[in-house]
DOKOLTI-69685 format. One line per 10 residues: number of its first residue (from 1); their letters; for each residue x, y, z of N, C-alpha, C, O. Coordinates in steps of 0.1 Angstrom, whole numbers. Example, Ala and Ser with C-alpha at 12.3 -4.5 7.8 and 13.67 -1.06 7.14 Angstrom:
// DOKOLTI-69685
1 = as = 132 -57 78 123 -45 78 132 -33 78 142 -33 85 | 128 -22 71 137 -11 71 129 0 79 134 11 80
***
This chain:
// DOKOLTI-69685
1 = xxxxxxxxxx = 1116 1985 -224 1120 1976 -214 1109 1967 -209 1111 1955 -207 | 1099 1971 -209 1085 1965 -204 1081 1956 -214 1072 1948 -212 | 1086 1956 -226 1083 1949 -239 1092 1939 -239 1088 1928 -240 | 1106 1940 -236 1114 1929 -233 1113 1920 -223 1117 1908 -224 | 1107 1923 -212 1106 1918 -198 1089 1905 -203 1086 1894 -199 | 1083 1913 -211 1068 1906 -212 1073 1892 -223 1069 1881 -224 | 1084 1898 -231 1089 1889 -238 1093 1875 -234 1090 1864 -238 | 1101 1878 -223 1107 1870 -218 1102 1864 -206 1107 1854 -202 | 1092 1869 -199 1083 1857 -196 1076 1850 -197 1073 1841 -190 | 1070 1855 -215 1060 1844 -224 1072 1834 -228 1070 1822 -227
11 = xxxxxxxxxx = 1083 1837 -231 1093 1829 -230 1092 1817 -224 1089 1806 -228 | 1096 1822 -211 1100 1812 -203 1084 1802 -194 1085 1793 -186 | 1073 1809 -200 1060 1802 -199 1058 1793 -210 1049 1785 -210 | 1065 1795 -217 1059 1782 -225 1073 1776 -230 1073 1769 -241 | 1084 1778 -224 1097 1768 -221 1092 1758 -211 1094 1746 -214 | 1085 1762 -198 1081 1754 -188 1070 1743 -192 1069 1731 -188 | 1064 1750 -198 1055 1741 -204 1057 1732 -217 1050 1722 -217 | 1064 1735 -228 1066 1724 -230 1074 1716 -227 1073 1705 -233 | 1086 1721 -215 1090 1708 -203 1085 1698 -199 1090 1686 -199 | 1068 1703 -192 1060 1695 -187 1051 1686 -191 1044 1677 -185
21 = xxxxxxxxxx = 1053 1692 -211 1047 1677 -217 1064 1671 -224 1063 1662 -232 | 1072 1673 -222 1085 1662 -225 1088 1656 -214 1095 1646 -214 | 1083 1661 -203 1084 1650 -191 1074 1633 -189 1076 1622 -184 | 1065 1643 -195 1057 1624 -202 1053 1618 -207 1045 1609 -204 | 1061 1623 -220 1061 1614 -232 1074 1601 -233 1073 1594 -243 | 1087 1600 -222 1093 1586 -230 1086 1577 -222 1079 1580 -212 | 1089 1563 -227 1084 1551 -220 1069 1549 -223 1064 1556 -232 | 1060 1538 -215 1050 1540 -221 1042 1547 -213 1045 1551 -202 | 1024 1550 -219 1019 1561 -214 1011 1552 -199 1004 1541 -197 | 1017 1565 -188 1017 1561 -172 998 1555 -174 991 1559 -183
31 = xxxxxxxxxx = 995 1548 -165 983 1549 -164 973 1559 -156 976 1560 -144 | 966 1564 -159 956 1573 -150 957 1575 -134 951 1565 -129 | 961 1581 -125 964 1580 -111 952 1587 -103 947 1598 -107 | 948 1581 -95 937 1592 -91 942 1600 -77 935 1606 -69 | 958 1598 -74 961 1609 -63 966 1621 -72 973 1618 -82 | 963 1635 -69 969 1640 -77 983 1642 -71 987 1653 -72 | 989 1635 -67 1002 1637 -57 1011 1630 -64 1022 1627 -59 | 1008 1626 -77 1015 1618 -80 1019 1620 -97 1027 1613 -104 | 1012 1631 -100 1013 1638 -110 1031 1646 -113 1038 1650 -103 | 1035 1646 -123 1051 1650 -124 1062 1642 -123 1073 1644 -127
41 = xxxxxxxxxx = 1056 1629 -114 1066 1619 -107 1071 1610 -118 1063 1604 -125 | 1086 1609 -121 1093 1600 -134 1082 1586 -130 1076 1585 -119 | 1083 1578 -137 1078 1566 -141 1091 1555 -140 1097 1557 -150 | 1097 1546 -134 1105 1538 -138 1102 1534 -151 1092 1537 -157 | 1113 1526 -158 1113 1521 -169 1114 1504 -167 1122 1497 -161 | 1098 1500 -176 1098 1485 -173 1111 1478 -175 1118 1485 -181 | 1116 1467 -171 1129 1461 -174 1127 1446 -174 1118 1440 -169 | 1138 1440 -180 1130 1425 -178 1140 1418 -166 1151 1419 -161 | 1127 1408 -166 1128 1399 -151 1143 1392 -152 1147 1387 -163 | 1153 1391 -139 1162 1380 -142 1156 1375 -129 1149 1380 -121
51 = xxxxxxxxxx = 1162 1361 -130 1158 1350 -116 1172 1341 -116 1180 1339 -124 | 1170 1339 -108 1183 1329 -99 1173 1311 -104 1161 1309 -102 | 1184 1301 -111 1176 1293 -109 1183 1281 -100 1195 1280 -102 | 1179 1274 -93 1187 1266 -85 1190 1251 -93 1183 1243 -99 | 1206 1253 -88 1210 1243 -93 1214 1224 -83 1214 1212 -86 | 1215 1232 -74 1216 1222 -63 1208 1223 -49 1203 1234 -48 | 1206 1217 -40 1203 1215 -29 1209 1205 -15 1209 1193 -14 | 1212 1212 -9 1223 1201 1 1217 1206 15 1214 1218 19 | 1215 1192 24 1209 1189 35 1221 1187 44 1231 1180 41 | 1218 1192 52 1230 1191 66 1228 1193 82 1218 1197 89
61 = xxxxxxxxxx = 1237 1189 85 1232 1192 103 1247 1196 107 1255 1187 107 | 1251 1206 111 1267 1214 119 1277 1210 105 1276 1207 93 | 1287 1212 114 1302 1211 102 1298 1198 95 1292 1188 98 | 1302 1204 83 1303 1192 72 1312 1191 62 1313 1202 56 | 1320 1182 59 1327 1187 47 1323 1175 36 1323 1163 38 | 1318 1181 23 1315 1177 11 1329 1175 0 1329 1170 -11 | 1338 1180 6 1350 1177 -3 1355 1164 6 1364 1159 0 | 1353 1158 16 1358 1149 20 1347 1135 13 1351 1124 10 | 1336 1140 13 1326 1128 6 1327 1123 -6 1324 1112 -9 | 1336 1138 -17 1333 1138 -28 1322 1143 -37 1321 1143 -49
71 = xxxxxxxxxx = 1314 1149 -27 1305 1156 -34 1311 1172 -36 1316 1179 -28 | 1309 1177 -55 1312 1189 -62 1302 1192 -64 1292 1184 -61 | 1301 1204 -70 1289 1210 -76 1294 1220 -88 1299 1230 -84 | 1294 1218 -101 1295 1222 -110 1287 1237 -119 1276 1237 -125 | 1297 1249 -117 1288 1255 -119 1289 1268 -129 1300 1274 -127 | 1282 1275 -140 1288 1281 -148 1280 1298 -144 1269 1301 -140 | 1293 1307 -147 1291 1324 -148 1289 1327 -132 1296 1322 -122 | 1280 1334 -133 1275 1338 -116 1266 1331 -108 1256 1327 -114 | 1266 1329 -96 1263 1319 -89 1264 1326 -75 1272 1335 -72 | 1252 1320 -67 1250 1322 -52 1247 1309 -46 1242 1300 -52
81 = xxxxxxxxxx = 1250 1309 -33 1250 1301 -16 1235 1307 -11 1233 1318 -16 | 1228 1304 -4 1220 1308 6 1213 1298 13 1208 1289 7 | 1213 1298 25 1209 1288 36 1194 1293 43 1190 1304 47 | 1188 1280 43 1178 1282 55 1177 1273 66 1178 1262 63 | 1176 1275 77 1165 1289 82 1179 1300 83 1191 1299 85 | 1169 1313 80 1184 1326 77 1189 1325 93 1201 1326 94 | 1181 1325 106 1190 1328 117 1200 1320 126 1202 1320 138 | 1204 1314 117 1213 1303 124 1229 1309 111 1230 1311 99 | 1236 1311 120 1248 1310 113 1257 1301 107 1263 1292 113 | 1256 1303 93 1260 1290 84 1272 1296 72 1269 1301 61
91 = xxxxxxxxxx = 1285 1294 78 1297 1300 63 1301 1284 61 1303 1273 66 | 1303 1292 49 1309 1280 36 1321 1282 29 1322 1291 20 | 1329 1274 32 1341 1277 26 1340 1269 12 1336 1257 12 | 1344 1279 -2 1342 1273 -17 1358 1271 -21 1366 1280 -22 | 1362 1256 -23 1372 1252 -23 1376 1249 -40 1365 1246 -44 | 1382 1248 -49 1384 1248 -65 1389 1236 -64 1399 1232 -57 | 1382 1229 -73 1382 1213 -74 1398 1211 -83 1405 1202 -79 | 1400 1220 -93 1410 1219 -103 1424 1226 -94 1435 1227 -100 | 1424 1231 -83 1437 1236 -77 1437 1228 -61 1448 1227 -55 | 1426 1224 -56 1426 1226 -40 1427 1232 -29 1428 1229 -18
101 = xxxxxxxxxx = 1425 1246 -38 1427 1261 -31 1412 1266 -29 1403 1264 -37 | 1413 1275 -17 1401 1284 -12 1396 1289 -22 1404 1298 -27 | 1385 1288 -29 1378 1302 -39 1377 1315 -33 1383 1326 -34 | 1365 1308 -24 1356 1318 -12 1354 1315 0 1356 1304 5 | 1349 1324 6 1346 1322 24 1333 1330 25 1334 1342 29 | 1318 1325 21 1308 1329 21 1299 1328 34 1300 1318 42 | 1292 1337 36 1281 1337 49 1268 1332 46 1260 1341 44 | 1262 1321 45 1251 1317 34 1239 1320 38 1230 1321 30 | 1239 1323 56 1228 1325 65 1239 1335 75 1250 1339 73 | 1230 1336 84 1232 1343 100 1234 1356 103 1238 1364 94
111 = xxxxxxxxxx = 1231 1361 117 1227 1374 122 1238 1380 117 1250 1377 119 | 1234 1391 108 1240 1405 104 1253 1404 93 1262 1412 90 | 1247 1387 86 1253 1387 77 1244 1388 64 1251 1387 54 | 1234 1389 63 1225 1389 51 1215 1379 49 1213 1370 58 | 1209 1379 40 1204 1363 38 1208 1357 21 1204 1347 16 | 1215 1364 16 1218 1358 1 1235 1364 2 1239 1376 4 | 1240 1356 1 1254 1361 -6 1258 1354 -21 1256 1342 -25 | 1263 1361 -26 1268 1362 -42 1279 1359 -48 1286 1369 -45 | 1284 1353 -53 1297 1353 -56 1299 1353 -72 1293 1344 -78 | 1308 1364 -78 1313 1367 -89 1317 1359 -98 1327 1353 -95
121 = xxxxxxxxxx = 1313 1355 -112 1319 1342 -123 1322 1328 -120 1329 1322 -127 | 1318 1324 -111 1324 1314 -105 1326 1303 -111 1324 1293 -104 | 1329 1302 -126 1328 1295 -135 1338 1283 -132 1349 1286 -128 | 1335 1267 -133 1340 1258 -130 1337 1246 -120 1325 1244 -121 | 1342 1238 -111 1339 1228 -106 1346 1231 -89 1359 1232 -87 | 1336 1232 -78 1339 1232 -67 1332 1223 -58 1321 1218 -60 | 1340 1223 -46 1335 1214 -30 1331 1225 -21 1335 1237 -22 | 1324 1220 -14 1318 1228 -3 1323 1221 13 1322 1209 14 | 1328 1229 23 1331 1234 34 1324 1237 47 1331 1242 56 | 1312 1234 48 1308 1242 59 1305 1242 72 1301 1231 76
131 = xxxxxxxxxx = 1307 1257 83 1304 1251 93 1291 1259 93 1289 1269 85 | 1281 1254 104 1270 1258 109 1265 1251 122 1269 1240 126 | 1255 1259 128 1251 1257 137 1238 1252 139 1229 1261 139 | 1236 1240 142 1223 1227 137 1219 1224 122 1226 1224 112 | 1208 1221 123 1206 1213 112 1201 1228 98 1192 1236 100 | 1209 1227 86 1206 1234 77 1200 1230 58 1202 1221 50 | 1192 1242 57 1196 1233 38 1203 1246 31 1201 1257 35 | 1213 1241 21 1219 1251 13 1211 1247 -6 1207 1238 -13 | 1214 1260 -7 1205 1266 -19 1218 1271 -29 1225 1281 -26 | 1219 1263 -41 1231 1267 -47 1227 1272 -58 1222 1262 -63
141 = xxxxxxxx = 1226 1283 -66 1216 1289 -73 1228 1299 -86 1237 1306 -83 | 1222 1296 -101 1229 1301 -111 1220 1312 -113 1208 1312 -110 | 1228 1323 -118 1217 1335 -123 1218 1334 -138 1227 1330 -146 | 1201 1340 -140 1199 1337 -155 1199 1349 -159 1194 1357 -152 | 1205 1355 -172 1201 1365 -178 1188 1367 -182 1181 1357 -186 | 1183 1381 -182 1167 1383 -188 1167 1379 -204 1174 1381 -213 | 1154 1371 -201 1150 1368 -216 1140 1382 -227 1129 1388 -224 | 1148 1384 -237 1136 1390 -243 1146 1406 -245 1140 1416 -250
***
């Protein structure tokens, strides 16, 4: 019995252990840490950068409507709104140039709405809607897939 028991925790001592080197070998090798507190801890895995790149810019001061000027903004896949300064409350209604129907009803700025809102495929040609409260700029922004 005492032979099985010794068995089985050389066993499970060097199960643990070679755990503790398969725990850091994927990805690449961490760099040297000098807290030891930080030893065991997974590593994220590098990933590549995506960025938003902007495709428009629009200057305003309170309600505005851009579908009454004529001004669209043309835009392909996924796409965001974001207004500055963030604490002034600024929604934008995204109107579909090819139907004359509502897309969206976005928050672009203001208290305890965010500071970036997003909107899904938005593939196509739309007018912008908005109200706000004093003078704003809106930030109309395509997202890029990562290169590489």
């Amino acid at each position: 019995m005492r032979a099985a028991t010794r068995r089985n925790l050389a066993l499970f001592a060097a199960g643990a252990f070679l755990l503790a080197v398969l725990w850091h070998i994927p990805g690449r090798q961490p760099g040297r840490s000098a807290s030891p507190l930080t030893f065991g801890t997974p590593r994220p895995t590098p990933t590549a950068e995506s960025h938003w790149r902007l495709l428009y810019t629009l200057d305003g001061r309170g309600d505005h409507d851009y579908c009454a000027e004529g001004t669209e903004v043309t835009l392909p896949g996924p796409w965001r709104i974001r207004a500055t300064p963030t604490d002034r409350d600024v929604e934008v209604r995204v109107i579909d140039c090819a139907n004359g129907r509502l897309f969206a009803r976005v928050w672009a700025a203001g208290k305890g709405h965010g500071d970036l809102a997003t909107l899904p495929q938005g593939n196509g040609t739309y007018c912008l809607q908005v109200k706000a409260q004093g003078e704003y700029t809106l930030y109309v922004e395509a997202w890029e897939a990562p290169q590489g």
